[in-house]
N, C-alpha and C positions, 0 to 999 in steps of 0.2 A: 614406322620407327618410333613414334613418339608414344603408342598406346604399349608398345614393348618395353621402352625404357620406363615407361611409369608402372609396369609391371615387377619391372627388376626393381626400382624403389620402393617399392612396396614387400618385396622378399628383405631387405634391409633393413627396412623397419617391423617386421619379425610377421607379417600378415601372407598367411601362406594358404589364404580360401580364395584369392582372386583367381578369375581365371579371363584367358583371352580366346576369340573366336574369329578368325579371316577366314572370307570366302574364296576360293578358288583352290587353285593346286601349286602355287609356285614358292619361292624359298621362304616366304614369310609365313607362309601357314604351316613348312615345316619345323620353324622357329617356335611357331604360339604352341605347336602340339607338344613338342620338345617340353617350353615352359611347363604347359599345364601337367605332362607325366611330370615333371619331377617336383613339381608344388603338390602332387597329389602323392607323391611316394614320402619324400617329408612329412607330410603332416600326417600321413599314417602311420613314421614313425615316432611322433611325435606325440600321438595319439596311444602307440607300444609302451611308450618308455616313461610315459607317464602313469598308465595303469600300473605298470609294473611297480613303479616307484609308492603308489598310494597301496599297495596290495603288501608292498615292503611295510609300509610304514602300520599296518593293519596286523599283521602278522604279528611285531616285535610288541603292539598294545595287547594282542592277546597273551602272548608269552610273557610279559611282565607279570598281568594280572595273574597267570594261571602262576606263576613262581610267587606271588606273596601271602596266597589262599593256604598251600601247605606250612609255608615259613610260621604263620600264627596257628594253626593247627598244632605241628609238632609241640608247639612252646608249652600251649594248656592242656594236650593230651600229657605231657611228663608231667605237669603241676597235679592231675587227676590222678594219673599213677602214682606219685608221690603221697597223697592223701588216701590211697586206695588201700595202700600198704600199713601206712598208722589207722588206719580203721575207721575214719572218716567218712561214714557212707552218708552220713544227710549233705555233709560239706560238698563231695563227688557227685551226691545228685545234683544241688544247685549249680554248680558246675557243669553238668552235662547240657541241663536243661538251655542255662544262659548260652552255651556252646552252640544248641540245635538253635536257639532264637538268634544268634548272630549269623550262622550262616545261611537262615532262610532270608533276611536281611541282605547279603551280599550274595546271594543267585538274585535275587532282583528279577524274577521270569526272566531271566537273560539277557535283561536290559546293561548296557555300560554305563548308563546315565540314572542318577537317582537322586529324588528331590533332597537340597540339605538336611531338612528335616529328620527325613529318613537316614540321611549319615551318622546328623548328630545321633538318634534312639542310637543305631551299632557303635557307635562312642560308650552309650551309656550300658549299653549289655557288655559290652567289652569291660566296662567297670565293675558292673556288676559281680564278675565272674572273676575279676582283681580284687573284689573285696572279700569274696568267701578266703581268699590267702590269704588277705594284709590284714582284715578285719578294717578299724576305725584310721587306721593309719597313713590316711590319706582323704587332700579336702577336695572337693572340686567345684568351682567356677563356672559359672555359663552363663556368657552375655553375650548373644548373638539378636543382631535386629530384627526383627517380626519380619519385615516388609522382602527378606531375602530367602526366609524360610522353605518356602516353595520355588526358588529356581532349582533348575536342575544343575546340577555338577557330576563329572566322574567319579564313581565310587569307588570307597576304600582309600580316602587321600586324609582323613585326619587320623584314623587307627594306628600307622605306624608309628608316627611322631606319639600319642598318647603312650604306646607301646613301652618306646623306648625311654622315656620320664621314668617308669619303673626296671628298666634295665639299666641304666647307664648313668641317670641324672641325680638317683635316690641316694642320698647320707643324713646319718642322724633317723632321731625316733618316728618321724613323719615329715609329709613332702606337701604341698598343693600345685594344683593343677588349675588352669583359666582357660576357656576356651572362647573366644570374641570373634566375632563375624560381622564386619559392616560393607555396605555399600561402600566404593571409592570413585564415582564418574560413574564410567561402564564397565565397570570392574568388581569383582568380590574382595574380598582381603579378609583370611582366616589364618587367626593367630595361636598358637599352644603355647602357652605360658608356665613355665617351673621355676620353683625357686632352689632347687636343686644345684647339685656343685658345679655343673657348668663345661665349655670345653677352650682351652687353646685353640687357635686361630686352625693349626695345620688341623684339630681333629675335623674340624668344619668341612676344612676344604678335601679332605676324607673322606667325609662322609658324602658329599656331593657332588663328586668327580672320582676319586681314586676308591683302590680296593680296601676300602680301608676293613679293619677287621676288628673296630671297637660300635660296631652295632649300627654301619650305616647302609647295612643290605636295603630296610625299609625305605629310608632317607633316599639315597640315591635312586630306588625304585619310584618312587611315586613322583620326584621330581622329571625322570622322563619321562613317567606317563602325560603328564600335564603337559610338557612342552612336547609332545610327540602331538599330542589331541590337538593342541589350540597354539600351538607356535612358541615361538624363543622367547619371547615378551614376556612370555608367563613361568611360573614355575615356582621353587623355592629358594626360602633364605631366610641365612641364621646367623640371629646377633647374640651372642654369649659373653658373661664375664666369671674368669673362671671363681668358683666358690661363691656366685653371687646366684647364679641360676640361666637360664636359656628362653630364650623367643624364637619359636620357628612362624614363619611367613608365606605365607598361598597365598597368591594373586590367580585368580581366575577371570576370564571374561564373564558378564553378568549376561546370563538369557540366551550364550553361547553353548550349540548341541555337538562342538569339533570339527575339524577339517577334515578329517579323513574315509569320509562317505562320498566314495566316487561320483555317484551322482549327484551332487552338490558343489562339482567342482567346476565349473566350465574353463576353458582353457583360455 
């Protein structure tokens, strides 16, 4: 009785790999048998509903990425069509050219993960291919630490935010941009910086929760990737003051490859 009850103790405190064994044939050994099927059909459900869960969570990181690859696509194929038509063909080849370099950048050989470095250069071809339009009409900043250069992050998380400084943020004859990366603990913290007009509190919370429809597809996108990959901890946030300019904020774990590789996750 008493190797039974500390069996059931043990189902309570959530450990459902004990098992029990008596010898002979009588009520107690049809009791430990009893125990051990059903601690063993538990935890094979438990074993279900967790794959399932991490396969869920696997899924919605693919279909994020695969909806934000077209979303910047569309934007610069119309800017290329736009110059294609005023007769712009050296403009439309640098154009193209930064377009093919950014997205061999973001196939990454079909890595999810890729060194900041490597993010920032698609920051900077992504500008590149913003300046054949804006020309000089914009400055850009970059102070990010040496020492975090090569950790890995999820790709395609500073692009949007850069993105949208020329969608949403730009008033007046020119705009500047910062882009700052340091260590914090065991933490990344990367910042885009504009001095751009800025947003009211609700656009915020818009853009990073609701459907909002002033430019926070990106915004809200990348923010669950982050916390889909690497937990609630992490993610975005944005301090604005309106007609003074915008601080968006990534927090990432440093040296952190995600949670969502099943085999990595033991129960």
């Amino acid at each position: 009785m008493s190797r039974i009850v500390g069996l059931v103790r043990s189902f309570q405190e959530g450990n459902f790999q004990k098992r029990i064994r008596f010898s002979g044939n009588d009520e107690f050994v049809q009791i430990a048998d009893s125990f051990n099927d059903m601690a063993a059909n538990i935890q094979e459900l438990i074993n279900r509903v967790y794959v399932q869960e991490v396969s869920k969570k696997q899924a919605e990181l693919e279909a994020l990425q695969a909806q934000i690859n077209p979303h910047f696509l569309y934007n610069t194929l119309s800017t290329i069509g736009s110059l294609a038509n005023l007769g712009e063909i050296g403009k439309v080849t640098q154009m193209v050219e930064g377009l093919s370099h950014f997205y061999r950048l973001t196939l990454n050989q079909g890595n999810v993960y890729i060194e900041l470095e490597k993010e920032m250069e698609q920051v900077q071809t992504y500008l590149e291919i913003q300046r054949v339009k804006y020309a000089d009409a914009f400055t850009l900043y970059v102070d990010v630490d040496e020492d975090i250069m090569h950790m890995q992050v999820i790709k395609l998380v500073l692009q949007p935010f850069v993105e949208n400084v020329f969608k949403h943020a730009w008033f007046g004859k020119s705009i500047s941009i910062r882009l700052t990366g340091r260590r914090v603990g065991d933490n990344i913290e990367l910042k885009v910086i504009d001095n751009g007009v800025g947003m009211r509190r609700e656009e915020i919370t818009g853009m990073l929760y609701g459907q909002s429809q002033s430019g926070g597809y990106g915004v809200k996108n990348v923010n669950e990737r982050i916390k889909l990959r690497y937990g609630d901890e992490y993610g975005v946030s944005i301090a604005s003051i309106y007609g003074a300019g915008t601080t968006v904020r990534l927090l990432l774990p440093a040296g952190v490859t995600g949670r969502t590789e099943i085999e990595e996750q033991p129960l």
